[in-house]
N, C-alpha and C positions, 0 to 999 in steps of 0.2 A: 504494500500500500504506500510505502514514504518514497518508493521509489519513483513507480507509479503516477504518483501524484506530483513530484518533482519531473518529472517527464512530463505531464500536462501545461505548469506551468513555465515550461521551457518551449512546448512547440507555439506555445499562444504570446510567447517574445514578452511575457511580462516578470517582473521580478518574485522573488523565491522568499523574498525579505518582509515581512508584513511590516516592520519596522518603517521601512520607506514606503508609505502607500503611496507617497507623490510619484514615485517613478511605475509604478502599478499603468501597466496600457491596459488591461483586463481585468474584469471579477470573471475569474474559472468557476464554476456551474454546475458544467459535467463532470461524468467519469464519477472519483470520487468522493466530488464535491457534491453532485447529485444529493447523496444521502449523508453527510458529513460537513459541516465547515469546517472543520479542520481536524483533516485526517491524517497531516502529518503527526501530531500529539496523541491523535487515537491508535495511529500506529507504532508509535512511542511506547504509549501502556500497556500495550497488545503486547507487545516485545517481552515490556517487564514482568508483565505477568506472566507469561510464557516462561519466560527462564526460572521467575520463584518457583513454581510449579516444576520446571525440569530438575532441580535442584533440590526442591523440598522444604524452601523454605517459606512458613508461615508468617517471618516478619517481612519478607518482599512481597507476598501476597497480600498483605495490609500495608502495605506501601505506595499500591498503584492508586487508589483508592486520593489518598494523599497527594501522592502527585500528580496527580488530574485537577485536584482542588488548587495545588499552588500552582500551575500551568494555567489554571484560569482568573486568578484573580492577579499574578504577575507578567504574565502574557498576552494573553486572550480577551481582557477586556479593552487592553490598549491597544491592539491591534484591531478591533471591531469599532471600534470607536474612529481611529486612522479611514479607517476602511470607509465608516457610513459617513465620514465627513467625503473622503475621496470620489467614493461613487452616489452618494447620495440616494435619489427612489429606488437606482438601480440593488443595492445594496439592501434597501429594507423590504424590499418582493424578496430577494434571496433568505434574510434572516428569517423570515415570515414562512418560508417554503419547507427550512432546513433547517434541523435542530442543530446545536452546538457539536452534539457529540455523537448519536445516533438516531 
Protein backbone atom coordinates (compact mmCIF):
# COMPACT_ATOMS: atom_id res chain seq x y z
CA UNK A 1 0.00 0.00 0.00
CA UNK A 2 2.94 2.95 1.00
CA UNK A 3 4.38 1.86 -2.14
CA UNK A 4 1.51 1.91 -4.19
CA UNK A 5 0.26 4.87 -3.19
CA UNK A 6 3.72 6.64 -3.49
CA UNK A 7 3.44 5.47 -7.08
CA UNK A 8 0.02 7.21 -7.47
CA UNK A 9 1.26 10.33 -6.25
CA UNK A 10 4.28 10.29 -8.56
CA UNK A 11 2.41 9.51 -11.91
CA UNK A 12 -0.03 12.54 -11.04
CA UNK A 13 3.43 14.83 -10.84
CA UNK A 14 2.35 16.01 -7.58
CA UNK A 15 4.22 16.03 -4.37
CA UNK A 16 4.64 13.05 -1.70
CA UNK A 17 5.13 15.96 1.16
CA UNK A 18 1.63 16.99 2.62
CA UNK A 19 3.80 19.35 4.50
CA UNK A 20 4.08 21.53 1.21
CA UNK A 21 0.44 21.58 0.05
CA UNK A 22 1.53 24.77 -1.98
CA UNK A 23 3.54 22.75 -4.21
CA UNK A 24 0.48 19.93 -4.37
CA UNK A 25 -0.64 20.12 -8.48
CA UNK A 26 -3.39 17.27 -7.28
CA UNK A 27 -5.71 15.89 -4.59
CA UNK A 28 -5.16 11.96 -5.57
CA UNK A 29 -8.65 10.38 -5.10
CA UNK A 30 -8.19 7.18 -6.56
CA UNK A 31 -6.50 3.82 -6.03
CA UNK A 32 -5.82 4.03 -2.59
CA UNK A 33 -7.17 7.18 -1.63
CA UNK A 34 -10.43 5.93 -2.81
CA UNK A 35 -11.01 4.32 0.56
CA UNK A 36 -8.36 5.96 2.78
CA UNK A 37 -6.88 9.42 3.02
CA UNK A 38 -4.07 8.56 4.06
CA UNK A 39 -2.90 5.36 3.44
CA UNK A 40 0.59 5.89 3.79
CA UNK A 41 0.04 5.91 7.80
CA UNK A 42 -2.51 3.02 7.49
CA UNK A 43 0.02 1.29 5.83
CA UNK A 44 2.49 2.27 8.45
CA UNK A 45 0.29 0.47 11.21
CA UNK A 46 -0.50 -2.28 9.03
CA UNK A 47 3.31 -2.86 9.04
CA UNK A 48 3.58 -2.42 12.88
CA UNK A 49 1.03 -4.48 13.70
CA UNK A 50 2.10 -7.10 11.51
CA UNK A 51 5.53 -7.47 12.87
CA UNK A 52 4.15 -7.28 16.90
CA UNK A 53 2.14 -10.13 15.88
CA UNK A 54 5.06 -11.89 13.87
CA UNK A 55 7.15 -11.54 16.98
CA UNK A 56 4.62 -11.89 19.61
CA UNK A 57 4.61 -9.13 21.13
CA UNK A 58 1.65 -7.73 23.16
CA UNK A 59 3.36 -4.31 23.89
CA UNK A 60 3.69 -3.55 19.93
CA UNK A 61 0.25 -4.73 19.45
CA UNK A 62 -0.89 -1.83 22.00
CA UNK A 63 1.23 0.26 20.33
CA UNK A 64 -0.30 0.62 16.92
CA UNK A 65 -3.34 1.66 18.44
CA UNK A 66 -1.09 4.71 20.00
CA UNK A 67 0.47 5.47 17.06
CA UNK A 68 -2.38 6.07 14.90
CA UNK A 69 -3.53 8.57 17.78
CA UNK A 70 -0.07 10.40 17.75
CA UNK A 71 0.09 10.29 13.66
CA UNK A 72 -3.12 12.07 13.85
CA UNK A 73 -3.05 14.62 16.12
CA UNK A 74 0.95 15.49 15.14
CA UNK A 75 0.45 14.98 11.57
CA UNK A 76 -2.74 14.49 10.09
CA UNK A 77 -4.54 17.35 11.32
CA UNK A 78 -1.82 19.68 9.92
CA UNK A 79 -1.68 18.37 6.84
CA UNK A 80 -5.62 18.21 6.39
CA UNK A 81 -5.91 21.42 7.25
CA UNK A 82 -2.67 22.48 4.53
CA UNK A 83 -4.67 20.51 2.31
CA UNK A 84 -8.43 22.08 2.77
CA UNK A 85 -6.92 25.43 2.63
CA UNK A 86 -4.80 24.21 -0.79
CA UNK A 87 -7.62 22.68 -2.56
CA UNK A 88 -10.56 24.06 -0.95
CA UNK A 89 -14.40 22.51 -2.20
CA UNK A 90 -12.22 20.26 -3.90
CA UNK A 91 -10.99 18.96 -0.61
CA UNK A 92 -14.09 18.97 1.46
CA UNK A 93 -16.25 16.48 -1.26
CA UNK A 94 -13.19 14.39 -0.61
CA UNK A 95 -13.01 14.42 3.24
CA UNK A 96 -16.91 14.13 3.00
CA UNK A 97 -16.51 10.99 0.68
CA UNK A 98 -13.56 9.22 2.66
CA UNK A 99 -12.81 8.41 6.17
CA UNK A 100 -9.45 9.29 7.65
CA UNK A 101 -8.52 5.84 8.14
CA UNK A 102 -10.86 3.36 6.78
Amino acid sequence: MILHTAWQMRMKRTTLNPLHANKSTTLVTGGCYAWSRNPIYLGMSGLQLAFALFIGSPAGVVAVPLFMLAVARLHIDFEEEQLRKHFGLEWDRFERQVRRWL
